[in-house]
C-alpha positions, 0 to 999 in steps of 0.5 A: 744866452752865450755870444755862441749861441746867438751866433748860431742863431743869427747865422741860421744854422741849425737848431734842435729842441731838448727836452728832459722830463724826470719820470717816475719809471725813469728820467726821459731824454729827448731831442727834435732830431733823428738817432743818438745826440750826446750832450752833457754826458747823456745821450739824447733819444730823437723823437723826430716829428713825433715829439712835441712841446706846446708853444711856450710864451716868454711874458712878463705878466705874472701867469701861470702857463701850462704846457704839454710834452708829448710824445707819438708812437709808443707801443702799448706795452712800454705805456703799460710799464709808466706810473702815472704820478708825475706831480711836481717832479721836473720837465726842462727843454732847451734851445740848442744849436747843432753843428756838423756831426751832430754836436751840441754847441756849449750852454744851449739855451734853456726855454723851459723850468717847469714842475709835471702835474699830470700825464695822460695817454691816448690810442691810435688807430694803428694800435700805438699810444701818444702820451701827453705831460702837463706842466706848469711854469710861473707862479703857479705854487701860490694856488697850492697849499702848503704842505708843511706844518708849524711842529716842533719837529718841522721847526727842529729840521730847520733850527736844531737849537730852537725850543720856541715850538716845545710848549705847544702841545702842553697849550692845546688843551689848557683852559685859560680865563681871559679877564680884562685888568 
């Protein structure tokens, strides 16, 4: 955290949440307030009350931690329009202290890195949707399995030279006579 930022907050002044969720049907950019806030060359949309993110936990205990981005009172038909594949695609949040005239102090506080898992909606009474983004922090890829494989093109993607992985495929179907000497 900057000195200007630690300033800010030892000085109670006030602070607002970022969220930027990279979505298939189009990166998402909100903040806690209300109307347009301009950082970082983007303008931010405010959710005011009506977005969210879990609490998020700082610990040192290697976790896996999952937390929500949600988002109250769309209209059905900009729901209709979101793909529902998120996985591994980006959700990052920041703390960030705001001044008069709604500016952004330089280098908020980023609170969350995280990889999207899975989004899932919800209907109000009132004919409006919520949407709710998993996330995962931490540790969580050493539950996944690898997505690669030990070829010779995947080995010639990383070193070009290397024919180390060329006689594989002639091996797979040799018989060979293990005898003991």
């Amino acid at each position: 955290m900057t000195a200007r930022m630690a300033e800010h907050i030892r000085k109670r002044k006030p602070l607002a949440l970022l969220a930027s969720i990279e979505h298939p049907s189009g990166n998402a950019y909100f903040w806690t307030g209300i109307g347009k806030l301009r950082w970082n060359g983007i303008d931010w949309t405010g959710s005011s009350t009506l977005g969210t993110i879990t609490p998020i936990k700082h610990t040192s205990d290697l976790i896996i931690q999952e937390i929500q981005f949600q988002l109250a009172g769309l209209p059905p038909d900009v729901v209709a329009m979101l793909d529902d594949d998120v996985r591994n695609r980006s959700g990052k949040a920041w703390l960030a202290g705001i001044n008069v005239g709604n500016s952004v102090i330089r280098n908020p506080y980023q609170i969350v890195d995280s990889q999207l898992d899975y989004q899932s909606f919800s209907a109000q009474d009132d004919g409006t949707v919520s949407i709710s983004i998993t996330a995962r922090t931490g540790f969580y890829t050493l539950e996944r399995a690898i997505d690669e494989a030990w070829t010779t093109e995947e080995q010639h993607l990383t070193f070009p030279n290397d024919s180390g992985l060329d006689l594989i495929p002639a091996l797979q179907n040799q018989d060979i006579q293990w005898t003991p000497t």
